[in-house]
C-alpha positions as CSV (number, residue, x, y, z in Angstrom):
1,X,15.8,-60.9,-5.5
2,X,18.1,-58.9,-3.1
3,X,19.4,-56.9,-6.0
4,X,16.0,-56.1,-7.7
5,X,14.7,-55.5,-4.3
6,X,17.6,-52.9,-3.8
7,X,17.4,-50.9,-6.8
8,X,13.6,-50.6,-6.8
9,X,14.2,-49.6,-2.9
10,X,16.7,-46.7,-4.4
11,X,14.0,-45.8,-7.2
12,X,11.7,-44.9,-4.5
13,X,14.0,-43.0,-2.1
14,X,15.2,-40.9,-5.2
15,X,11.1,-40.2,-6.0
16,X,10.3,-39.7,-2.8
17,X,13.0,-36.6,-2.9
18,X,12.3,-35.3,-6.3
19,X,8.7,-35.2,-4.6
20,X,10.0,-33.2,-1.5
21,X,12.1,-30.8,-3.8
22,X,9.3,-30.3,-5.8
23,X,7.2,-29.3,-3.0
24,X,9.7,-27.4,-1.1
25,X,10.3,-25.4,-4.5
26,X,6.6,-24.5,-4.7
27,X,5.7,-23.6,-1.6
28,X,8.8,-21.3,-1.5
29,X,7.7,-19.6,-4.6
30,X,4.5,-19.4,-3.4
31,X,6.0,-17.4,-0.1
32,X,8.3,-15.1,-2.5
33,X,5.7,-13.9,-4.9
34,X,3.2,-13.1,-1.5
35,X,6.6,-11.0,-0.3
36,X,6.8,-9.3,-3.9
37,X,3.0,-8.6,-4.0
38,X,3.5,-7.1,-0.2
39,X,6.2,-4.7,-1.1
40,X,4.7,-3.2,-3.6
41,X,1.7,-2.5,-1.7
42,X,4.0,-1.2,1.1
43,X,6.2,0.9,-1.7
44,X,2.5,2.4,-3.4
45,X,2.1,2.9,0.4
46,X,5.1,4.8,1.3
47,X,4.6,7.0,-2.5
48,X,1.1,7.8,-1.2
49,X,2.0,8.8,2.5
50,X,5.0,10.8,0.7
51,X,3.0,12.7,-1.6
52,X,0.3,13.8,2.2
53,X,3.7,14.6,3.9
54,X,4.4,17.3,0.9
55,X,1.0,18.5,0.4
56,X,1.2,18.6,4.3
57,X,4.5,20.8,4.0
58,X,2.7,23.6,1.3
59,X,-0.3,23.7,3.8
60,X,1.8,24.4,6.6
61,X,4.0,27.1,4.7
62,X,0.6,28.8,3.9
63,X,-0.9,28.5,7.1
64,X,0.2,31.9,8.0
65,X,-0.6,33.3,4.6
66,X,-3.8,36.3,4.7
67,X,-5.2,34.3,2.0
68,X,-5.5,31.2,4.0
69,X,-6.9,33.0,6.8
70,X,-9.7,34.4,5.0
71,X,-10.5,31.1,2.8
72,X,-10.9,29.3,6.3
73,X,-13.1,32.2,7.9
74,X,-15.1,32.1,4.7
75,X,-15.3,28.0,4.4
76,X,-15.5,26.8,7.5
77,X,-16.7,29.8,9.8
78,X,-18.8,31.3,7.6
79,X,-17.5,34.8,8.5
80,X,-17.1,37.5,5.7
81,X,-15.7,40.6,5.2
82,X,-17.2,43.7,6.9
83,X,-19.5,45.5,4.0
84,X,-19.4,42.3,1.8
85,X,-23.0,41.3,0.9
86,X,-23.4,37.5,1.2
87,X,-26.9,36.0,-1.2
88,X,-28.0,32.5,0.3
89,X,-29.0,29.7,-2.2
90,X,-32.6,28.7,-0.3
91,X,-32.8,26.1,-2.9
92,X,-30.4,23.3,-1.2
């Protein structure tokens, strides 16, 4: 009875373990694929904030530039060139 009560004691620890590795296992996994789905968002991020820095760069280049002077005035000022006749769309 000592014996059988021994080995069946053993059978459980060693169950009881497989149980804990199993879980340890998943929950892991469960952590590494959350870390793999955050780097890519931060890598898409960094690509993103990249691609602003450069477009950031050729703005800054042509800041300066007559040509980006005058689209402003026109755009965002609404100034025009002396002698330039300017039509205004009633209809919007």
């Amino acid at each position: 009875m000592k014996n059988f009560f021994k080995s069946n004691l053993y059978k459980v620890i060693v169950i009881i373990f497989l149980v804990y590795v199993v879980y340890v296992l998943y929950t892991q996994q469960t952590k590494l694929d959350n870390y793999a789905k955050d780097k890519q968002y931060y890598k898409d991020q960094i690509a993103d904030l990249n691609e602003q820095k450069e477009e950031l760069i050729v703005e800054k280049e042509n800041v300066n530039s007559p040509e980006y002077i005058e689209d402003v005035a026109r755009e965002k000022l609404d100034m025009y060139l002396p002698n330039e006749k300017v039509y205004v769309d009633i209809n919007k």
